[in-house]
Every structure is written in C-alpha cells, then in structure tokens.
KEROGU-203455 format. One record per residue: x, y, z of N, C-alpha, C, O in turn; residue in three letters. Coordinates in steps of 0.1 Angstrom, whole numbers, padded with zeros to 4 digits, always signed. Example, Ala and Ser with C-alpha at 12.3 -4.5 7.8 and 13.67 -1.06 7.14 Angstrom:
<rs>
+0132-0057+0078+0123-0045+0078+0132-0033+0078+0142-0033+0085ALA/+0128-0022+0071+0137-0011+0071+0129+0000+0079+0134+0011+0080SER/
</rs>
This chain:
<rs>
+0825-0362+0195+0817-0375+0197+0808-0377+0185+0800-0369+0180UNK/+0811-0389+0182+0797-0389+0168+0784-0391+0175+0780-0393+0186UNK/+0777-0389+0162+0765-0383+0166+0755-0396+0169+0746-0395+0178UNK/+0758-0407+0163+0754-0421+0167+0755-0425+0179+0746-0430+0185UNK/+0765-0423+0184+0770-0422+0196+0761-0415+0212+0758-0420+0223UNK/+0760-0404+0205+0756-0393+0213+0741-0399+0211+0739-0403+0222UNK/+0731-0401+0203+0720-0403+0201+0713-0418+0208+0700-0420+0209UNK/+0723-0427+0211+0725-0436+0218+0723-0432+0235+0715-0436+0244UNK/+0733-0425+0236+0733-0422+0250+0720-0416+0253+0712-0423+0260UNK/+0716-0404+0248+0701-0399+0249+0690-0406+0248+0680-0401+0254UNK/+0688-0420+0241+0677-0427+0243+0677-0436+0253+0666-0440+0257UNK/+0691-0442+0263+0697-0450+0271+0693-0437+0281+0686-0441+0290UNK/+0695-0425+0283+0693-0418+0293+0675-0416+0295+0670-0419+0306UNK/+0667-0412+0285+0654-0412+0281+0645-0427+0290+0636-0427+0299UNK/+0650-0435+0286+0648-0449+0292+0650-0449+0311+0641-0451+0319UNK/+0660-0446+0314+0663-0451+0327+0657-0437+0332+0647-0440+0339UNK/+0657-0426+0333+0650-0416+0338+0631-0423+0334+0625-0426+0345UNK/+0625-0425+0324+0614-0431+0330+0611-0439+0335+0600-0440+0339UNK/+0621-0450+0338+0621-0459+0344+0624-0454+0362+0621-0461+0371UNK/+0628-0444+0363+0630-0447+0374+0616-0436+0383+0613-0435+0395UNK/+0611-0430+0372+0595-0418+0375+0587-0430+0375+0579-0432+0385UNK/+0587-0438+0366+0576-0456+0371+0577-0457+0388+0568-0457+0397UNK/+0595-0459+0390+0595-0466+0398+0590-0460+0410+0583-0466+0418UNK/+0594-0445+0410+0590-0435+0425+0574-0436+0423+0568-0439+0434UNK/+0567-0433+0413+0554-0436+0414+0546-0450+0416+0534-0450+0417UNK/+0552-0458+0416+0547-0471+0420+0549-0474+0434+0541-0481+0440UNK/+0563-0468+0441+0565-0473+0455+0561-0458+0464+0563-0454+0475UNK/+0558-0455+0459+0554-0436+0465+0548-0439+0483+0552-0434+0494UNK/+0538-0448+0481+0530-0452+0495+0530-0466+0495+0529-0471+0484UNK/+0530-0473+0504+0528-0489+0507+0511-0492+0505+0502-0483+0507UNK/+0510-0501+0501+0496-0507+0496+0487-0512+0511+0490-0523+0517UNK/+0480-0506+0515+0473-0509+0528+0460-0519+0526+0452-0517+0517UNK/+0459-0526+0532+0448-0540+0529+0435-0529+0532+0437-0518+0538UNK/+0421-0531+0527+0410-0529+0524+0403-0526+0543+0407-0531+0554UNK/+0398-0521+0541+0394-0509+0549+0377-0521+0554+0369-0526+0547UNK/+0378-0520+0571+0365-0526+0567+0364-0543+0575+0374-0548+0581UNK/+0355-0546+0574+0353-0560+0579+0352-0571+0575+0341-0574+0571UNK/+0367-0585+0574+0365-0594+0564+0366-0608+0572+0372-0609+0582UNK/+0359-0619+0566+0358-0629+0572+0360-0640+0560+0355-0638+0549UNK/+0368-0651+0564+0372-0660+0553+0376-0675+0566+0384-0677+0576UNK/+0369-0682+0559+0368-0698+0566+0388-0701+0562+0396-0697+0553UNK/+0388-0709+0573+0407-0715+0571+0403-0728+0570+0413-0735+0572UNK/+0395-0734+0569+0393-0748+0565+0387-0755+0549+0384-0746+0541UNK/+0387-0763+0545+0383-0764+0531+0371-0778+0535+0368-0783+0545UNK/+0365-0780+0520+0352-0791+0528+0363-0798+0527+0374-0793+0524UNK/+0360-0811+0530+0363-0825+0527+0363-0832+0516+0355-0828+0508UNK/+0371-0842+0513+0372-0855+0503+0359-0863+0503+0348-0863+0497UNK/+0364-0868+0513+0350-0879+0516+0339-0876+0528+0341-0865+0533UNK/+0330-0881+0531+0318-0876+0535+0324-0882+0551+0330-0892+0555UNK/+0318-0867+0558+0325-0874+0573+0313-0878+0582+0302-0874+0580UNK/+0320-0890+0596+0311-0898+0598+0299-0889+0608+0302-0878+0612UNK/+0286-0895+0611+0277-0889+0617+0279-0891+0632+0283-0902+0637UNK/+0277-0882+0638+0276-0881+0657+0289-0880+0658+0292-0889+0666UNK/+0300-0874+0654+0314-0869+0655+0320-0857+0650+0322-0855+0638UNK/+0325-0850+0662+0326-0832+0659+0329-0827+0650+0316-0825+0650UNK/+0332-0821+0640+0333-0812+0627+0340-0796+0634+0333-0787+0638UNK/+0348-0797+0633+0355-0783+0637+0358-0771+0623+0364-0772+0613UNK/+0351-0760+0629+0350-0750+0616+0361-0738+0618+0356-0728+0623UNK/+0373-0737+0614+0378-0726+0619+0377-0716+0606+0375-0719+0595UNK/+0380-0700+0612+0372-0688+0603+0385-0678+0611+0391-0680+0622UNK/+0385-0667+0601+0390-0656+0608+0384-0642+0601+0379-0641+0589UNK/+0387-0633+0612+0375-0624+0610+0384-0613+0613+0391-0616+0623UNK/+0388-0601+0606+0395-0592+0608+0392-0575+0604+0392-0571+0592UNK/+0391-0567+0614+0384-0554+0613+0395-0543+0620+0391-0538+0631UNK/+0406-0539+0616+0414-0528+0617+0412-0516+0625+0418-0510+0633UNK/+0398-0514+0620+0391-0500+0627+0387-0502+0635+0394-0500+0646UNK/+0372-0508+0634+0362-0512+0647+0366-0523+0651+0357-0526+0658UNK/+0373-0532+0651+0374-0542+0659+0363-0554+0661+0351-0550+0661UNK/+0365-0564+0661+0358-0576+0661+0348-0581+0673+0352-0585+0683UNK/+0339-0579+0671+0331-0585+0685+0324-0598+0685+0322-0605+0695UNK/+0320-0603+0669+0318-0619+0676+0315-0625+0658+0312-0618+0648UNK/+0317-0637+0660+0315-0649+0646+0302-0658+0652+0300-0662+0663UNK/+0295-0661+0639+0284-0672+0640+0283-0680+0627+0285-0677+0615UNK/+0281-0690+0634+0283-0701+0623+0270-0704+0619+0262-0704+0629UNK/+0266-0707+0607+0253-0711+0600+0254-0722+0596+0264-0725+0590UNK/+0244-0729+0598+0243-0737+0587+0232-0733+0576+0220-0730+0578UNK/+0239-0732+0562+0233-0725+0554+0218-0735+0545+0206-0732+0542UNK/+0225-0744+0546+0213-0757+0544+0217-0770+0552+0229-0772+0554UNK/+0208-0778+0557+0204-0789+0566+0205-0804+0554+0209-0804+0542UNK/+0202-0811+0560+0198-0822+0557+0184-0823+0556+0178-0827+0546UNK/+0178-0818+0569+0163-0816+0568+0158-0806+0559+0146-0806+0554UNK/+0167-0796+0556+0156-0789+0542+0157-0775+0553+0154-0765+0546UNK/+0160-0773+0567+0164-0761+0570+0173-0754+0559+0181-0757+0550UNK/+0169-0741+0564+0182-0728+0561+0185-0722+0570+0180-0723+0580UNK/+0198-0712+0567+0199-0700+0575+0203-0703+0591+0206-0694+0600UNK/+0203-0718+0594+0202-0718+0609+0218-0717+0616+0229-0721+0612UNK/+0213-0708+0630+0229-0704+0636+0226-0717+0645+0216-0720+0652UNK/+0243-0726+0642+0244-0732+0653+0255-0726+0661+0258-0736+0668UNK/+0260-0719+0664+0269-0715+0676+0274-0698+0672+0278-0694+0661UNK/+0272-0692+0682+0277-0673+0682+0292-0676+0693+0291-0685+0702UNK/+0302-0671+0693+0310-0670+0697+0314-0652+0701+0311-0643+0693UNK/+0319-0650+0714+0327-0634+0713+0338-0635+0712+0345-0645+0716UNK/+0345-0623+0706+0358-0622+0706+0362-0623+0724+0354-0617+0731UNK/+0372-0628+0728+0373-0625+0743+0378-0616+0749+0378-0616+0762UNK/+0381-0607+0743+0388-0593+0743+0388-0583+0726+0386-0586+0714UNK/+0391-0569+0733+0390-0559+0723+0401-0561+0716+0412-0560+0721UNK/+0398-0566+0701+0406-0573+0691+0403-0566+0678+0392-0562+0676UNK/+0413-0565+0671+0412-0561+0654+0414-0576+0648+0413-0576+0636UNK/+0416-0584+0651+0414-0602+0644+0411-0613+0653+0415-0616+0664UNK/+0403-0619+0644+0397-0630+0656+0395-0642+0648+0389-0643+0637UNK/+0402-0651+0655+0406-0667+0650+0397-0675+0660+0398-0675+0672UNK/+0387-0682+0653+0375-0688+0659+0374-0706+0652+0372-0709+0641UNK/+0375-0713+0664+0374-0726+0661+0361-0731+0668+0361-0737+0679UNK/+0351-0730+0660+0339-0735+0662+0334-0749+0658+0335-0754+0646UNK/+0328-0756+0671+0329-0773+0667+0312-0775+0671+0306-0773+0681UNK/+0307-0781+0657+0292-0788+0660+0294-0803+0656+0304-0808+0651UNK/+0279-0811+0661+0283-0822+0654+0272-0824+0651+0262-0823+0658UNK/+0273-0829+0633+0262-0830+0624+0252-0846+0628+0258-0856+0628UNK/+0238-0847+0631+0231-0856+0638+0222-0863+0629+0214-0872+0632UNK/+0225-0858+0615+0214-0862+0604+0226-0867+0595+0237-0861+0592UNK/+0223-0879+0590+0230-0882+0575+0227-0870+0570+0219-0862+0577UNK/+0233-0865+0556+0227-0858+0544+0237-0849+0546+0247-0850+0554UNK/+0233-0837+0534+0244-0826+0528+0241-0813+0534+0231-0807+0536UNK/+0255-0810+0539+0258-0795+0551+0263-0788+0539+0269-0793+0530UNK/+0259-0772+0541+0265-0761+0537+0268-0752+0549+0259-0747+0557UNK/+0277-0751+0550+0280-0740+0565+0282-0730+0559+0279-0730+0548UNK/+0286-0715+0564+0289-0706+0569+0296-0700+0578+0293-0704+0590UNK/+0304-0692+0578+0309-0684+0591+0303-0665+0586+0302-0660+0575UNK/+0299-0659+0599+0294-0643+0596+0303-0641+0609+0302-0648+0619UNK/+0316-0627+0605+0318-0623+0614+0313-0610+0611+0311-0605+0600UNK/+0313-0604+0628+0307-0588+0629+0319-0581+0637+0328-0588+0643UNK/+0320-0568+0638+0328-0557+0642+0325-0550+0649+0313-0547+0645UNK/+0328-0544+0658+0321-0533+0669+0316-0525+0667+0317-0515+0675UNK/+0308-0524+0651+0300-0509+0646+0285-0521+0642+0274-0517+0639UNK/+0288-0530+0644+0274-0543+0640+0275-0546+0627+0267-0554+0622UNK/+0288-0539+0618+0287-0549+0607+0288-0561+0603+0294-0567+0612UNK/+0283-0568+0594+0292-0581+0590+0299-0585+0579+0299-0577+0570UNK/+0304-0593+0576+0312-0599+0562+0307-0613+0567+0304-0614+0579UNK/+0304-0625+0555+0302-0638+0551+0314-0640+0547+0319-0633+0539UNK/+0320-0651+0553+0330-0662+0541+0321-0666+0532+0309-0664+0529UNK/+0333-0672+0526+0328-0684+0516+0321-0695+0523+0323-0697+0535UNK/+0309-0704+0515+0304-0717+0519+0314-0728+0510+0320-0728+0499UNK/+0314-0739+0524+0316-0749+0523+0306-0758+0521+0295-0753+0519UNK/+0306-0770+0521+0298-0782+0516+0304-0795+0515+0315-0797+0509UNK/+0295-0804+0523+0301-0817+0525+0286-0826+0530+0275-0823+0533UNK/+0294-0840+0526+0284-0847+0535+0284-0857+0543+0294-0865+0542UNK/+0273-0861+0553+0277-0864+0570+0266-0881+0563+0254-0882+0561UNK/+0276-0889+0562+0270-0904+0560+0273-0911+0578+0270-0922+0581UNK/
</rs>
C-alpha cells in the first residue's frame, strides 16, 4: 500500500474517532432546565394604548419542579398616580402543582402609564419576577 495512501487513511481515521469522543461527550446526559423557581409573563404590552374602565387580562406562568408552586401576584410596578409596588390581585395555585398558568384580570381606572408585574412563589416561599410590561390606559 503506498504510503500516501496509508497516511490518508490515518488522518480520515484520527478525524472520525474524535469526532465521535465530541460526540459521546456532548450527548453523555440530557440537558435538564434550571433548578429552582421561574416566572415569565405569556403576554406582551400593547401597540396602542388600551381603553379605560375595560378588563386587561395578564397571563404569566410560574414553574417550580421541586417545591412546587403555591401562588402568583400581580403588581403594579408604577400607577398613573405615582404609586409603586402595589399588588392588585394574589392568586393560589388550585392544587399541588410544579406549573401554574395564571390569567389574572384588573381594570385600569386612571388614564396614564401601567407597568405591571407578575411574582410567582413555590412552596418553600421563594419567588421569581417576570419581566415588566408597560402600556398606556387613555
């Protein structure tokens, strides 16, 4: 066999044997989601500013593997009035749950600019924040 030959085969063999030590160490264990308690709003703001004295529905989901989910509160993070921080509605999970899909409805009573929030907590009293939204109620 010439030696071109043979020296070929050895770098083509060199190649697929590390390729395939990548591949067993890459798939070795399945990638498991983050450990812990996470909460992320399923809605986005708005285009246009929505009308005043008509519901606003906030949906959020809240997911805890371990401890399990016991309840979501919705903030409003700033008012119209120049409030912060204020909870308008606490919800419970209705049962012993590892995810909880919460469609919480207020209705904004002031012209001006809303920042909401959702905080869900887990059956050890942690919490996680979503993200804030922002809109405004003409």
């Amino acid at each position: 066999m010439p030696e071109k030959k043979l020296r070929g085969l050895l770098w083509i063999g060199l190649i697929l044997l590390g390729a395939a030590v990548l591949t067993a160490c890459n798939n070795s264990e399945p990638e498991k989601p983050p450990a812990g308690i996470r909460t992320w709003l399923l809605v986005k703001a708005p285009d246009t500013s929505l009308p005043l004295d008509k519901p606003v529905t906030v949906r959020s989901r809240t997911e805890d593997g371990e401890a399990g989910v016991s309840h979501v509160e919705l903030y409003a993070i700033e008012l119209p009035s120049g409030e912060s921080n204020v909870l308008i509605r606490s919800d419970r999970a209705p049962f012993d749950q590892t995810s909880f899909t919460a469609a919480q409805v207020f209705v904004p009573q002031q012209p001006g600019h809303y920042v909401i929030q959702v905080v869900g907590y887990n059956g050890r009293g942690e919490k996680s924040e979503s993200n804030i939204i922002s809109f405004d109620v003409e």
